[in-house]
PDB file of N, CA, C and O in Angstrom, chain B, residues numbered from 101:
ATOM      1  N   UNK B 101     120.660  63.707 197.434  1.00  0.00           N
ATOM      2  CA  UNK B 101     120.538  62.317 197.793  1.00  0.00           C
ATOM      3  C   UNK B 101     121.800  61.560 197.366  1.00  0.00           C
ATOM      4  O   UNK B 101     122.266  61.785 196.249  1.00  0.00           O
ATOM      5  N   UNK B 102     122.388  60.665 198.200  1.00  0.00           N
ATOM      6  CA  UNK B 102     123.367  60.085 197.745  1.00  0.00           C
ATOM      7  C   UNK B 102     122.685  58.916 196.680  1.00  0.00           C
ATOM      8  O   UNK B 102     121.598  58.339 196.677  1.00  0.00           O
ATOM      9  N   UNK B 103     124.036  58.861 195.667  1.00  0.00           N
ATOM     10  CA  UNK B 103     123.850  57.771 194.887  1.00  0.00           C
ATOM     11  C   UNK B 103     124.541  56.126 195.315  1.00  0.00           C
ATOM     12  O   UNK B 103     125.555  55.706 195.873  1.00  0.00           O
ATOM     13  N   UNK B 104     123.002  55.408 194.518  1.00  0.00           N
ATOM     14  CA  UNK B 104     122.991  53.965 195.197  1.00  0.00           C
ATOM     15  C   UNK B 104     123.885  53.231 194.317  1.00  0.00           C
ATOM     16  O   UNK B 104     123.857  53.318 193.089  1.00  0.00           O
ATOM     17  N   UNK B 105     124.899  52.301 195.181  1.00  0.00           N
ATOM     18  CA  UNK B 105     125.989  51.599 194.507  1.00  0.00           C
ATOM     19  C   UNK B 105     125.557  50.802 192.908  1.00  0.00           C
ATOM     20  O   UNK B 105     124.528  50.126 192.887  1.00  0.00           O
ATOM     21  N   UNK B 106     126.095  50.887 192.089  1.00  0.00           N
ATOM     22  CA  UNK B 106     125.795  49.800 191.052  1.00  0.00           C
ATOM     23  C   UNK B 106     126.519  48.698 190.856  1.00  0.00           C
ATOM     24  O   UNK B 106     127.671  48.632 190.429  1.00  0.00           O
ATOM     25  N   UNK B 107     125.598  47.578 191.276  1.00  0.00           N
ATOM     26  CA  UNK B 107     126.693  45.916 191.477  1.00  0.00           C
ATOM     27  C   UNK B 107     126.455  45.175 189.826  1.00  0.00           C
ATOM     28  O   UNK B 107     125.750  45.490 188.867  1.00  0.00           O
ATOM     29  N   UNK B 108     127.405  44.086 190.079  1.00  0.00           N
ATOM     30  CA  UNK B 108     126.783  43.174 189.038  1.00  0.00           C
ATOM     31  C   UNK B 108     125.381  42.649 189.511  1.00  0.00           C
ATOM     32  O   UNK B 108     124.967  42.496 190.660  1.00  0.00           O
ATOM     33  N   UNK B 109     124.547  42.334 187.880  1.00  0.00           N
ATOM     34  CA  UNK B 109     123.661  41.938 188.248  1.00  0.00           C
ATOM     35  C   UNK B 109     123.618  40.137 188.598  1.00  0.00           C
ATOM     36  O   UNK B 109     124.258  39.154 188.226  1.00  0.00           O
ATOM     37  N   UNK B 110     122.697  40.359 189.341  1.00  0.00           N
ATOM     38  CA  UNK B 110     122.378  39.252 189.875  1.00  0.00           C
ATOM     39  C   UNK B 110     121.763  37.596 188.991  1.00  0.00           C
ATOM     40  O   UNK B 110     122.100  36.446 189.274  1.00  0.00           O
ATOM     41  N   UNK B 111     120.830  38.045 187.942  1.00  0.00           N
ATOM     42  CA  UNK B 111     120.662  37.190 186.860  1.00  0.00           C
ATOM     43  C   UNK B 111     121.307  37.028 186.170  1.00  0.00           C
ATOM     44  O   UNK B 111     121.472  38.014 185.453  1.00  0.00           O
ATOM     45  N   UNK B 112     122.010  36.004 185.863  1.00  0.00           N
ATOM     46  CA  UNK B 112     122.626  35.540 184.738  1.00  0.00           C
ATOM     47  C   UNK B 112     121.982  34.369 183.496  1.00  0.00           C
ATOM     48  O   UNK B 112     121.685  33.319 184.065  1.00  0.00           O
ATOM     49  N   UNK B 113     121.791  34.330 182.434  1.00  0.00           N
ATOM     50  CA  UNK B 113     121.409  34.250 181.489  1.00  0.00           C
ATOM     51  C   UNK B 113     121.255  32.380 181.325  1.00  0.00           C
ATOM     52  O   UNK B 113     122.229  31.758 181.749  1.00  0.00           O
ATOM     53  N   UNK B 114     120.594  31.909 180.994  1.00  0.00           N
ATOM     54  CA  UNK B 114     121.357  30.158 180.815  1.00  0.00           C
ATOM     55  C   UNK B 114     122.292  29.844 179.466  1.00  0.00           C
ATOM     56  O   UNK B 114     122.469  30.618 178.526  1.00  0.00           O
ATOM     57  N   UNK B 115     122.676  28.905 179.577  1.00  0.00           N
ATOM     58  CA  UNK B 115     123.430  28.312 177.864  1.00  0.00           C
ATOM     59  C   UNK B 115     122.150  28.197 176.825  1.00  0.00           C
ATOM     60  O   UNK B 115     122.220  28.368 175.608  1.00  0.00           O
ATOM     61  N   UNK B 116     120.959  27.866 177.584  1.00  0.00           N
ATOM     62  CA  UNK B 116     120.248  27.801 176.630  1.00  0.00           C
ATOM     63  C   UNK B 116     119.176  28.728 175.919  1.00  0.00           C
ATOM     64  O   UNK B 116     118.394  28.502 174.996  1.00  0.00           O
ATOM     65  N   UNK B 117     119.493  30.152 176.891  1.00  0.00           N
ATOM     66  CA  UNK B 117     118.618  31.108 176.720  1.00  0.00           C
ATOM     67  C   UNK B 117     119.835  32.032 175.485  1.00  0.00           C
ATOM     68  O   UNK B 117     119.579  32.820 174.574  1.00  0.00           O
ATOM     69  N   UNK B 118     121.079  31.514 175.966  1.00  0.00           N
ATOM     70  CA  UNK B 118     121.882  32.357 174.867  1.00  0.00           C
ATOM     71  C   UNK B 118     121.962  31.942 173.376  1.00  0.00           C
ATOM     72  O   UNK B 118     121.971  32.825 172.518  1.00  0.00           O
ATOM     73  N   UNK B 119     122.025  30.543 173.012  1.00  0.00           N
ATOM     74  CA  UNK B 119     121.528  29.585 172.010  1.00  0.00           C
ATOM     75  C   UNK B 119     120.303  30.017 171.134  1.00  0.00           C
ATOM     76  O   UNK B 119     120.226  30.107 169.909  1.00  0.00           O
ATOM     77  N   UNK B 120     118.992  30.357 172.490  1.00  0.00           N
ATOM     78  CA  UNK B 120     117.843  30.836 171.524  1.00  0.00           C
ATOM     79  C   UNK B 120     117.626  32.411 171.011  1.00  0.00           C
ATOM     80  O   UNK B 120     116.701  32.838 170.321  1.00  0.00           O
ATOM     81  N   UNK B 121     118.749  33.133 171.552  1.00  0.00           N
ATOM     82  CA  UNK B 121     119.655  34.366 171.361  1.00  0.00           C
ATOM     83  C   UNK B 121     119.781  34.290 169.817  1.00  0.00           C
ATOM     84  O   UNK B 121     119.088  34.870 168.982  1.00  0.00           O
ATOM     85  N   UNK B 122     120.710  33.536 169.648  1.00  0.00           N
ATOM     86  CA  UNK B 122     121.453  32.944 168.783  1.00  0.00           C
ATOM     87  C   UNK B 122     120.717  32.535 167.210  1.00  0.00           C
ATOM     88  O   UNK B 122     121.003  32.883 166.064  1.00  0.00           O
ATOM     89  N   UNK B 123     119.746  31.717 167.720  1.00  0.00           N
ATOM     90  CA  UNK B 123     118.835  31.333 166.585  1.00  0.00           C
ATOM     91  C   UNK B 123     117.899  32.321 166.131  1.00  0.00           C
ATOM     92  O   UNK B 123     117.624  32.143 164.945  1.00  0.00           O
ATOM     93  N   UNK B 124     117.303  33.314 166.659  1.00  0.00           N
ATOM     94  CA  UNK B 124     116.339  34.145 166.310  1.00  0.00           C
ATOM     95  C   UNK B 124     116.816  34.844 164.778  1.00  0.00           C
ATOM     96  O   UNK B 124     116.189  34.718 163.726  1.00  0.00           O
ATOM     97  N   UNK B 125     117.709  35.376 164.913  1.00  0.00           N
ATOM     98  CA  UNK B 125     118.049  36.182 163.479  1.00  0.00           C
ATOM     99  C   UNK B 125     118.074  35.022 162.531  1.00  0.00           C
ATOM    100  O   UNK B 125     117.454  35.170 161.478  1.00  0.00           O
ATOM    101  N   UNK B 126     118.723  33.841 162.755  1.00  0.00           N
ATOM    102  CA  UNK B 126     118.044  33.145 161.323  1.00  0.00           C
ATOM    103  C   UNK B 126     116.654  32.843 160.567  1.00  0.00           C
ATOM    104  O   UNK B 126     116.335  32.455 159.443  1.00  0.00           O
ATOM    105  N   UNK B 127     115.972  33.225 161.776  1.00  0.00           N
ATOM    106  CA  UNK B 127     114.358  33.256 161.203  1.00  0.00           C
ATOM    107  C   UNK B 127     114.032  33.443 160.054  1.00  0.00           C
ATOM    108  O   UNK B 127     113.326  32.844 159.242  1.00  0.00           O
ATOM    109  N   UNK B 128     114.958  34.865 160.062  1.00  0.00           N
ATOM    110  CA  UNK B 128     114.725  36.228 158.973  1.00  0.00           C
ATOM    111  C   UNK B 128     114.732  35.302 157.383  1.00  0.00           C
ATOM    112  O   UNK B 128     113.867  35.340 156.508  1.00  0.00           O
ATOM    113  N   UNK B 129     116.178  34.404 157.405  1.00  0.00           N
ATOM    114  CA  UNK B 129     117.160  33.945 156.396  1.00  0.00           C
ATOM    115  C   UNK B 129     117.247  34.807 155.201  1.00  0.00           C
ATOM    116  O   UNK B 129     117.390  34.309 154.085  1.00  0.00           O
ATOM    117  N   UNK B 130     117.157  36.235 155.414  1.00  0.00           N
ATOM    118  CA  UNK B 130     117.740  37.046 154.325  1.00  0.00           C
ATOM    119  C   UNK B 130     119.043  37.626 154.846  1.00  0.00           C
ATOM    120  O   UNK B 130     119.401  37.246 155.960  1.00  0.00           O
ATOM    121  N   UNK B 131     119.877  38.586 154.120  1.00  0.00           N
ATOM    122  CA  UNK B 131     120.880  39.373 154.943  1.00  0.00           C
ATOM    123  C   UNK B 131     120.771  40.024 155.844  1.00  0.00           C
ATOM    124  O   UNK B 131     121.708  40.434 156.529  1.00  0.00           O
ATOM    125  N   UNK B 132     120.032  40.165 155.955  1.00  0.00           N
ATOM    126  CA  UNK B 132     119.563  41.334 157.389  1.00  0.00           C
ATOM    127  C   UNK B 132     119.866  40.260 158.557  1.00  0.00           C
ATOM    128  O   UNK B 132     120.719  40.483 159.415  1.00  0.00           O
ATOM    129  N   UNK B 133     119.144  39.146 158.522  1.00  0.00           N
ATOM    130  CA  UNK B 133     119.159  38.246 159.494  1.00  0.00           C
ATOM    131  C   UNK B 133     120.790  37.902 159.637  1.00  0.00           C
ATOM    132  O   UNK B 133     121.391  38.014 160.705  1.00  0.00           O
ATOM    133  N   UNK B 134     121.446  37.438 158.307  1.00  0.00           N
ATOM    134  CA  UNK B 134     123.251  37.315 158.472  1.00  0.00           C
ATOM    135  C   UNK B 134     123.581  37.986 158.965  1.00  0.00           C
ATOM    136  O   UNK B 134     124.398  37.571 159.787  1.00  0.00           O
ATOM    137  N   UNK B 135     123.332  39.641 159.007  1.00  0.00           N
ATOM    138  CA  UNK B 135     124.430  40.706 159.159  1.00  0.00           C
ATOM    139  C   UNK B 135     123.725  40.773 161.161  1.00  0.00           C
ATOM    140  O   UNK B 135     124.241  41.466 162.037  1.00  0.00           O
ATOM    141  N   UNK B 136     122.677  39.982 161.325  1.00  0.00           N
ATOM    142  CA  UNK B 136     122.272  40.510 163.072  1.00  0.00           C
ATOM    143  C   UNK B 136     123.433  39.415 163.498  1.00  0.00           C
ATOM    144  O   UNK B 136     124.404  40.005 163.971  1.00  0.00           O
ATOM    145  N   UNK B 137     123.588  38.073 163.461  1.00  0.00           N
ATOM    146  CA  UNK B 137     123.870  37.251 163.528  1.00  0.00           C
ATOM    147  C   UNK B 137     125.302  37.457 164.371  1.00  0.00           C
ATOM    148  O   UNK B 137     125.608  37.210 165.538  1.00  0.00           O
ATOM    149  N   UNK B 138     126.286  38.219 162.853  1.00  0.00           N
ATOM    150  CA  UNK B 138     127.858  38.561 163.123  1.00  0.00           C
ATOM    151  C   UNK B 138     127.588  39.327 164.099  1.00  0.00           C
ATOM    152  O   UNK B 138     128.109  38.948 165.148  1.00  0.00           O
ATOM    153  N   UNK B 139     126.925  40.343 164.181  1.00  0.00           N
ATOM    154  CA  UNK B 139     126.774  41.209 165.410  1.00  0.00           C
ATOM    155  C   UNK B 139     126.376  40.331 166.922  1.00  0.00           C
ATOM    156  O   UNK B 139     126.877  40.356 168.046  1.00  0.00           O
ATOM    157  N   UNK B 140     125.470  39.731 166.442  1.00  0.00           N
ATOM    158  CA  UNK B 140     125.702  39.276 167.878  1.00  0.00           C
ATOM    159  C   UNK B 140     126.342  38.209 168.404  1.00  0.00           C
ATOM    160  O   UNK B 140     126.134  37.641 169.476  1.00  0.00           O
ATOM    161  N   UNK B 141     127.389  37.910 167.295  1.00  0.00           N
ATOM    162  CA  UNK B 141     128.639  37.372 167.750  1.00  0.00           C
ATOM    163  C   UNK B 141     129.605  37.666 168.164  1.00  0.00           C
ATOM    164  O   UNK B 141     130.393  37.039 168.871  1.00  0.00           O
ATOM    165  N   UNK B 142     129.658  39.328 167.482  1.00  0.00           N
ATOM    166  CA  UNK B 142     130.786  39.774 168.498  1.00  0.00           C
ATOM    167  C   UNK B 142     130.275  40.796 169.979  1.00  0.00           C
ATOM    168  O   UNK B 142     131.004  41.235 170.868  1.00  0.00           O
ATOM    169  N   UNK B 143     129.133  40.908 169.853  1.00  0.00           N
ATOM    170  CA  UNK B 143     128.331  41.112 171.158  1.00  0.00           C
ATOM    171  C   UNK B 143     128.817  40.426 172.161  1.00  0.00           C
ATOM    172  O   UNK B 143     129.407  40.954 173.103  1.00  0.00           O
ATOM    173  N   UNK B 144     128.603  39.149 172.040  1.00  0.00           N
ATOM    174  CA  UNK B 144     128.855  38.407 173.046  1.00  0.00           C
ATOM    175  C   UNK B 144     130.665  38.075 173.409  1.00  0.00           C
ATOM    176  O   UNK B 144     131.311  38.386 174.410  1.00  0.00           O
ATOM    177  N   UNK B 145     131.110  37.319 172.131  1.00  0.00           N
ATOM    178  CA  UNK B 145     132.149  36.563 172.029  1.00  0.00           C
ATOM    179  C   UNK B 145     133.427  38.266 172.775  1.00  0.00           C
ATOM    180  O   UNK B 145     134.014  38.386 173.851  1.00  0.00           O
ATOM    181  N   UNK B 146     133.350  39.144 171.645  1.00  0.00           N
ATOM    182  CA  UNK B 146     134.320  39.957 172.526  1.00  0.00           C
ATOM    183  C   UNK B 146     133.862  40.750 173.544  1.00  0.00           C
ATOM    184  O   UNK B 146     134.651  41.498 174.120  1.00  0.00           O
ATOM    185  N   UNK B 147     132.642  40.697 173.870  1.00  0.00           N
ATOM    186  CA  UNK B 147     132.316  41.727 175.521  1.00  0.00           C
ATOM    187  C   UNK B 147     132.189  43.302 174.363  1.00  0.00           C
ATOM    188  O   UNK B 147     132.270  44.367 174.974  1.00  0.00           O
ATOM    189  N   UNK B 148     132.082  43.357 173.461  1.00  0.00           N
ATOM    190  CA  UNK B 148     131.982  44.715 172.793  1.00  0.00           C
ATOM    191  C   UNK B 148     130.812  45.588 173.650  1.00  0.00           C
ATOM    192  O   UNK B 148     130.067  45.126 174.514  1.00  0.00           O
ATOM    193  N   UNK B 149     130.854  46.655 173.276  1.00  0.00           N
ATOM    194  CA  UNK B 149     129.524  47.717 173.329  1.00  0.00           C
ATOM    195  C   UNK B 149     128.335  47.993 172.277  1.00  0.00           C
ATOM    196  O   UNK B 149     128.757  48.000 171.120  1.00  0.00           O
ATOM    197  N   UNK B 150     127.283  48.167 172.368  1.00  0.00           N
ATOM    198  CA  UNK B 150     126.454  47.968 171.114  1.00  0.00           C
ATOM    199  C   UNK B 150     127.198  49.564 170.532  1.00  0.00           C
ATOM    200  O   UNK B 150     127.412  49.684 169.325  1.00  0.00           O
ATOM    201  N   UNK B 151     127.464  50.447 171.272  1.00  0.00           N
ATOM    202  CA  UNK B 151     128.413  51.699 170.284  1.00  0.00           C
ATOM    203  C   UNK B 151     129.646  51.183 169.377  1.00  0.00           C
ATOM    204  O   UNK B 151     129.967  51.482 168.227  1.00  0.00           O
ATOM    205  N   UNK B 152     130.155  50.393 170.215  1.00  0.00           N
ATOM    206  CA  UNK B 152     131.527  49.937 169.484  1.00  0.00           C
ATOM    207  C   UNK B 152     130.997  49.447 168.420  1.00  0.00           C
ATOM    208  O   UNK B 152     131.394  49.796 167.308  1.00  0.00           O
ATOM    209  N   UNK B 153     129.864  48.422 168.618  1.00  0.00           N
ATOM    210  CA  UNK B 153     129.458  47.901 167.152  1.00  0.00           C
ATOM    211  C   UNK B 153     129.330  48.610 166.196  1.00  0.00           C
ATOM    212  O   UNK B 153     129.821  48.439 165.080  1.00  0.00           O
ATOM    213  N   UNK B 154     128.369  49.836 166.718  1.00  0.00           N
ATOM    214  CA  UNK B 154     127.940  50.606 165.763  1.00  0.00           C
ATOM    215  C   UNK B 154     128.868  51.439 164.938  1.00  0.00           C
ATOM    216  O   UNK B 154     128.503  52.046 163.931  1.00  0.00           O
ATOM    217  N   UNK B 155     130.121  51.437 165.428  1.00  0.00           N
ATOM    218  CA  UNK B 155     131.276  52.337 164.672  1.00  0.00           C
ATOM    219  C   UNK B 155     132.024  52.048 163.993  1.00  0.00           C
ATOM    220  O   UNK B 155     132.800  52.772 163.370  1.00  0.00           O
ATOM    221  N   UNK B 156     131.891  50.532 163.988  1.00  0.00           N
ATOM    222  CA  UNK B 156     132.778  49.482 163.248  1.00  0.00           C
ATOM    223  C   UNK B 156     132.455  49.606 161.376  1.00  0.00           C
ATOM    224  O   UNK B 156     131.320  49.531 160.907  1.00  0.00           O
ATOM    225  N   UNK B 157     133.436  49.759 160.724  1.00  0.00           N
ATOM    226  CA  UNK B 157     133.845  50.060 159.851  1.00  0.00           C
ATOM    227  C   UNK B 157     133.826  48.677 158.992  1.00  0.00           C
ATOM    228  O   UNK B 157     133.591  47.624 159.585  1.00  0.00           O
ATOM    229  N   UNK B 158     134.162  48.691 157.099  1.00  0.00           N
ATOM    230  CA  UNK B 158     134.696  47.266 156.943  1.00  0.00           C
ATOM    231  C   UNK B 158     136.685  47.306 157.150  1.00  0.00           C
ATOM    232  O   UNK B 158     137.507  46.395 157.250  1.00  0.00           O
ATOM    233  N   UNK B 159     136.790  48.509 157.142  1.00  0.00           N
ATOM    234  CA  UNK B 159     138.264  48.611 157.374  1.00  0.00           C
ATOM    235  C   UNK B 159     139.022  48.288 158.442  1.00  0.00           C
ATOM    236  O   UNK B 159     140.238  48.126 158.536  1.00  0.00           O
ATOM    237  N   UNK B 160     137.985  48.199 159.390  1.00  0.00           N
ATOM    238  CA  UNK B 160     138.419  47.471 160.345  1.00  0.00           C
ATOM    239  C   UNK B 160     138.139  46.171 160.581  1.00  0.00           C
ATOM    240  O   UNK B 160     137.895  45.873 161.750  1.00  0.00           O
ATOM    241  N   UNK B 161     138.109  45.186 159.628  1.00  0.00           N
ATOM    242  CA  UNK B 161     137.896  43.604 159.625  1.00  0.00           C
ATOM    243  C   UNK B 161     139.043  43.462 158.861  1.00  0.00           C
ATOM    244  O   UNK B 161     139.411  44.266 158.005  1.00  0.00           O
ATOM    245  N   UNK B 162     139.790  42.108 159.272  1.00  0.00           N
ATOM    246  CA  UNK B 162     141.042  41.477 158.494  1.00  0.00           C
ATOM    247  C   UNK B 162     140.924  40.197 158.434  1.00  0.00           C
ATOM    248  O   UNK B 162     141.631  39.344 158.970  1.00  0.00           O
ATOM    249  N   UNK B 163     139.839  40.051 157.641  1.00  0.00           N
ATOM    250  CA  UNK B 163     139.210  38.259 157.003  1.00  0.00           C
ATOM    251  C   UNK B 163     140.206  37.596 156.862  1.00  0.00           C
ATOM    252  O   UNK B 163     140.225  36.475 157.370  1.00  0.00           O
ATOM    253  N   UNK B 164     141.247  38.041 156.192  1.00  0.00           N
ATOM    254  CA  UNK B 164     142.152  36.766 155.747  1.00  0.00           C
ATOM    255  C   UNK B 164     143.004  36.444 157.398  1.00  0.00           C
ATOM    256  O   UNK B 164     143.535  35.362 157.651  1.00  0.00           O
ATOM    257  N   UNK B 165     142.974  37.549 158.305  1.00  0.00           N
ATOM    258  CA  UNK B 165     143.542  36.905 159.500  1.00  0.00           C
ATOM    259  C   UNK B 165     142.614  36.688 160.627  1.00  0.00           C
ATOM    260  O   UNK B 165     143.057  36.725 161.775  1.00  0.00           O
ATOM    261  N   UNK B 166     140.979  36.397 160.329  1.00  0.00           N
ATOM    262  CA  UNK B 166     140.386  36.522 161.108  1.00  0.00           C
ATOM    263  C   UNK B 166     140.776  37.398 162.378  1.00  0.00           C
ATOM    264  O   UNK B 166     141.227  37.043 163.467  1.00  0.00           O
ATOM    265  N   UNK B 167     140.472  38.590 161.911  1.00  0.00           N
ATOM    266  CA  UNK B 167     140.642  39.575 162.762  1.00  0.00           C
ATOM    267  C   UNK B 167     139.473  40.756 163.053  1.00  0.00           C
ATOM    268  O   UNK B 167     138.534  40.789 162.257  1.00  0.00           O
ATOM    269  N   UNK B 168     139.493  41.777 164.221  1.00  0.00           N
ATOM    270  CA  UNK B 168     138.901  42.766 164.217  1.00  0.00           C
ATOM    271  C   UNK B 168     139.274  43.788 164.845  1.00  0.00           C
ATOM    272  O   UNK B 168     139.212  43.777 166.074  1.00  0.00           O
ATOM    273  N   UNK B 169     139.576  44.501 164.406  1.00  0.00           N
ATOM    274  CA  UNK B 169     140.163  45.775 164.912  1.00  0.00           C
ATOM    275  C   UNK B 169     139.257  46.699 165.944  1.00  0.00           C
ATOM    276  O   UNK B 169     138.319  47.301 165.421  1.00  0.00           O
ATOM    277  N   UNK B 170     139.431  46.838 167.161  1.00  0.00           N
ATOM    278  CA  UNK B 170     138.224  47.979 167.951  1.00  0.00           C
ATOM    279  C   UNK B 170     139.613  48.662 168.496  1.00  0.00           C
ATOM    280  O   UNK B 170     140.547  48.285 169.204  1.00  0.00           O
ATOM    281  N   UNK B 171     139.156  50.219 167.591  1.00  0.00           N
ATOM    282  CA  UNK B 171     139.575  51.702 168.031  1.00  0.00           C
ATOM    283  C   UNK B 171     139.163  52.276 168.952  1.00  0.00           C
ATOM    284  O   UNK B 171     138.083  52.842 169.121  1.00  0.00           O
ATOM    285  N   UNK B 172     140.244  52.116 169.760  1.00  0.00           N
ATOM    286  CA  UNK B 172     139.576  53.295 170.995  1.00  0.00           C
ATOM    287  C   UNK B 172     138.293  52.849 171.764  1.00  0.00           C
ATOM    288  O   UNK B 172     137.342  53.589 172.017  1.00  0.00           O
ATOM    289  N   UNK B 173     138.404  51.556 172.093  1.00  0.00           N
ATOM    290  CA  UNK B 173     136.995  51.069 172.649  1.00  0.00           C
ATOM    291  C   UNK B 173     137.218  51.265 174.225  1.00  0.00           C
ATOM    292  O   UNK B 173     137.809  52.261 174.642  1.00  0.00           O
ATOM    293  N   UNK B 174     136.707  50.247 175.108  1.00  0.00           N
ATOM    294  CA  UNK B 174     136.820  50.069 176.001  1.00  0.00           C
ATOM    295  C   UNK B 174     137.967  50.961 177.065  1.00  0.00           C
ATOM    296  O   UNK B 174     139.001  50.306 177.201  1.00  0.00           O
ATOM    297  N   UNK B 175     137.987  52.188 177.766  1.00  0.00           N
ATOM    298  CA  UNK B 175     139.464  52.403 178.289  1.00  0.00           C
ATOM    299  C   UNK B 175     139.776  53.383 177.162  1.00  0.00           C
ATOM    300  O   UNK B 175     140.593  54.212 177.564  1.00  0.00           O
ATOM    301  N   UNK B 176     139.321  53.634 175.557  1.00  0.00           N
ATOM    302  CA  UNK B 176     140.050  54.212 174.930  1.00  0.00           C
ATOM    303  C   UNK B 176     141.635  53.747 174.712  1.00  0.00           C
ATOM    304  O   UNK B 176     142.691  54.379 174.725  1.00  0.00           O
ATOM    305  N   UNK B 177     141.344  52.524 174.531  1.00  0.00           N
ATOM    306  CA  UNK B 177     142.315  51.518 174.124  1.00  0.00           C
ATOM    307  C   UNK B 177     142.192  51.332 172.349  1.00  0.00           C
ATOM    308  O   UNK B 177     141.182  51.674 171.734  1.00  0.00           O
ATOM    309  N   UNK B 178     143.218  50.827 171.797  1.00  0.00           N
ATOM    310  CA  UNK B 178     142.929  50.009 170.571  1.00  0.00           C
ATOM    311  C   UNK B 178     143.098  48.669 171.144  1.00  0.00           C
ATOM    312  O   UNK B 178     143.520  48.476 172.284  1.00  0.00           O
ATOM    313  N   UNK B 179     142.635  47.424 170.025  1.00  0.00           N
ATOM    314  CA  UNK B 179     142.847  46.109 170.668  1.00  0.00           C
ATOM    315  C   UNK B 179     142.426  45.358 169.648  1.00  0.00           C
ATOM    316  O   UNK B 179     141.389  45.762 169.123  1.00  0.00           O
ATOM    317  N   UNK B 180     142.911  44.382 169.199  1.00  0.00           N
ATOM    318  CA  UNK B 180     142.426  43.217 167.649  1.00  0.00           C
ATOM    319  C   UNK B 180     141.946  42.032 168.649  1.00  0.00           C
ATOM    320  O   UNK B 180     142.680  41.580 169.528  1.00  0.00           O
ATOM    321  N   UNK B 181     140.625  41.588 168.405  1.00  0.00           N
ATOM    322  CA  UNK B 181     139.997  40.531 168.856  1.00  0.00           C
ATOM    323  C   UNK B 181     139.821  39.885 167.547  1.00  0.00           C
ATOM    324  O   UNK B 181     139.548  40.464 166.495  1.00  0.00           O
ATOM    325  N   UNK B 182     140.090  38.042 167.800  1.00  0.00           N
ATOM    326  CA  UNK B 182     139.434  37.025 166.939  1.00  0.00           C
ATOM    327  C   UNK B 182     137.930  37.224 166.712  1.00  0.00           C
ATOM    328  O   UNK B 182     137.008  37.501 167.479  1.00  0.00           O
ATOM    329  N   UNK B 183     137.992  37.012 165.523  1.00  0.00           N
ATOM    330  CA  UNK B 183     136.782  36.456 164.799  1.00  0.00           C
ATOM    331  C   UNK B 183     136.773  34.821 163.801  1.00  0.00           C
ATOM    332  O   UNK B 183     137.416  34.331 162.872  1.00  0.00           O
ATOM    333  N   UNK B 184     135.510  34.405 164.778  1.00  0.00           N
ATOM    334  CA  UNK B 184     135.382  32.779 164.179  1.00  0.00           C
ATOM    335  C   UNK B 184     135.049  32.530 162.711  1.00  0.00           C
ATOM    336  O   UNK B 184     135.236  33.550 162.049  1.00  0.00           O
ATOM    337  N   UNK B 185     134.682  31.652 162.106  1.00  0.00           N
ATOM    338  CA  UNK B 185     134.177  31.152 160.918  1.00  0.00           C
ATOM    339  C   UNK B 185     133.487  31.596 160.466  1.00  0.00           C
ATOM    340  O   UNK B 185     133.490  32.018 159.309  1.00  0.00           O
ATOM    341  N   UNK B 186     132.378  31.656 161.528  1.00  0.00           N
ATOM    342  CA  UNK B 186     131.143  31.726 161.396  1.00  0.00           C
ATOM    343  C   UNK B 186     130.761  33.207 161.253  1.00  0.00           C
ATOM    344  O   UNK B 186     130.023  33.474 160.305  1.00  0.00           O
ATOM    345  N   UNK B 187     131.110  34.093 161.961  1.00  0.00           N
ATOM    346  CA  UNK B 187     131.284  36.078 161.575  1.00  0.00           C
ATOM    347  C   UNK B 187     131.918  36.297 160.397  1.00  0.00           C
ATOM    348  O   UNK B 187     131.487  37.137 159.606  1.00  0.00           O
ATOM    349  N   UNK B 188     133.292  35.379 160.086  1.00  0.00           N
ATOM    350  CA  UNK B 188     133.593  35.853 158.443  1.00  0.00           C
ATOM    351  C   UNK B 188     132.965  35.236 157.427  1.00  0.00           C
ATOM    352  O   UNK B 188     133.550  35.185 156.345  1.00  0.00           O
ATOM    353  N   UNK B 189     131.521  34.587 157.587  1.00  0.00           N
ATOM    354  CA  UNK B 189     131.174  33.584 156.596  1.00  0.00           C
ATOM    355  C   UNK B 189     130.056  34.856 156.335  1.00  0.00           C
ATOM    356  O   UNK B 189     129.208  34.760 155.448  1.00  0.00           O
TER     357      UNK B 189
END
């Protein structure tokens, strides 16, 4: 059987469905809830992979230059994406 094309999808998300995204892990307000938080900041903010997340190291964070290092991600590229305030807090 031939295989059926895969498009973008068609739903896209609102500002305000990503917001309540957003708020859920503070529910928690222990670390667990902080540490979902950064993650799904850089979920979103750099287009990461939930693998990429998962491989991420602390050696690859550079707080003092708000930085983040992803090895070999996307393409099998390296590439330093910003990180806001709010992921190094």
């Amino acid at each position: 059987m031939p295989r059926r094309k895969k498009g973008i999808p068609r739903v896209v998300i609102s500002t305000e469905e990503i917001e309540r995204i957003f708020v859920l892990p503070t529910l928690r307000n222990d670390l667990i809830g902080t540490r979902d938080i950064a993650i799904i900041e850089r979920l979103y903010a750099a287009a990461m992979r939930r693998s990429e997340v998962a491989q991420k190291e602390l050696s690859h964070l550079e707080l003092d230059k708000f930085l983040l290092q992803l090895v070999e991600d996307k393409g099998l590229k390296d590439r330093r994406t910003p990180i806001n305030k709010r992921v190094v807090e």
